[in-house]
Each structure stands twice: as C-alpha cells, then as structure tokens.
C-alpha positions in Angstrom: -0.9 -59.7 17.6 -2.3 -58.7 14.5 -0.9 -60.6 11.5 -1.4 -59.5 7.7 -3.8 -61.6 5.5 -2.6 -62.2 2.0 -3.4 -58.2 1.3 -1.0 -57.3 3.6 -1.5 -54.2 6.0 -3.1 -51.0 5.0 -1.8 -47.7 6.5 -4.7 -44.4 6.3 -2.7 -42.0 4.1 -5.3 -39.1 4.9 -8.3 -37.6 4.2 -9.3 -36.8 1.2 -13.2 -35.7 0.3 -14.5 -36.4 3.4 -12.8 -40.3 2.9 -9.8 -42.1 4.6 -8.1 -43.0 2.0 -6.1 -46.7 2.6 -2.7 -47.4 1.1 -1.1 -51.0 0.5 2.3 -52.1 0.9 2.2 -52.5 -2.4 1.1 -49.3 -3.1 -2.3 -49.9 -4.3 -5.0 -47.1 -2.6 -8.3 -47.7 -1.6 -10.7 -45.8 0.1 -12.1 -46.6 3.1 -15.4 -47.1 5.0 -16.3 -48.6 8.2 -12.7 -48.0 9.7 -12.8 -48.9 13.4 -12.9 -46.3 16.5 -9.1 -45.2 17.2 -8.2 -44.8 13.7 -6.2 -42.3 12.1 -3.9 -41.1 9.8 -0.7 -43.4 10.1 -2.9 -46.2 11.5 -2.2 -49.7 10.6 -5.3 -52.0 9.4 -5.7 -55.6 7.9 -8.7 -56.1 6.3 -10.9 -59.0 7.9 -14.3 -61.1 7.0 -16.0 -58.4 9.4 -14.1 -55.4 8.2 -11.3 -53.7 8.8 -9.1 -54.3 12.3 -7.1 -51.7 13.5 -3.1 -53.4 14.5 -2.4 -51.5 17.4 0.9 -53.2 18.0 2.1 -52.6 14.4 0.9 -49.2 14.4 3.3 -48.3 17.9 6.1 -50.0 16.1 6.2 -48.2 12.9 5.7 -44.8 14.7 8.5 -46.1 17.0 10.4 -46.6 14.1 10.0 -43.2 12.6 10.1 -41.0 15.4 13.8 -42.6 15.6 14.5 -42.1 12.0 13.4 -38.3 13.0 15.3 -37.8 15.6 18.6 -38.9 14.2 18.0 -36.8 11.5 17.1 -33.7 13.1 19.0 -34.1 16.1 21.0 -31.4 16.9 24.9 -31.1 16.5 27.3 -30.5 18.7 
C-alpha cells in the first residue's frame, strides 16, 4: 500500500518538452525526473528519500473510479 507523505500524491499530467510534468493535489506542478519504469500519464507517485514511487494500487483505483464516472455518463439511453 502506498501511503502519501505530507506532499501528498502526484499524478503525471503529460508531457510537455520532452518532461513529465507532476501535479499535486493541491494543484502545485512540478516537473519530473527519475520517474520509475511503469509510469505514465495518469500515474499516481509519492515522492520518497530515494525518489519517486509509483502507487500502483492508487493508480487502479482512480482509473476505476473514472472509467465509472465515464460510463454513466456516456452510457447509452434506452
């Protein structure tokens, strides 16, 4: 389980000039280097001692999360 340090998680925004760029919860962007291997976009870190470490847990959760919002939006009517 990967739980947030006083930062909070970090969720990879995009790419932008050839940099991952990192956004807060609270907002606050940072770019980002030395991002561990399975990282992408929508990717949930927490910034450690050693670096960053990618939350896989959180990461399936909040795409969980929005593939449902998606679908009860776009889902078709009857």
């Amino acid at each position: 389980m990967c739980i947030p340090n006083a930062d909070g998680f970090f969720v990879i925004d995009r790419l932008e000039e050839g940099r991952f760029v990192l956004v807060g919860e609270d907002g606050r962007q940072l770019p980002a280097d030395g991002l561990p291997d399975g990282a992408r976009e929508g990717s949930v870190l927490r910034q450690s001692a050693d670096g960053w470490v990618l939350c896989e847990e959180e990461t399936a959760a909040r795409r969980a999360r929005l593939e449902g919002k998606k679908n009860r939006i776009f889902r078709k009517r009857s």
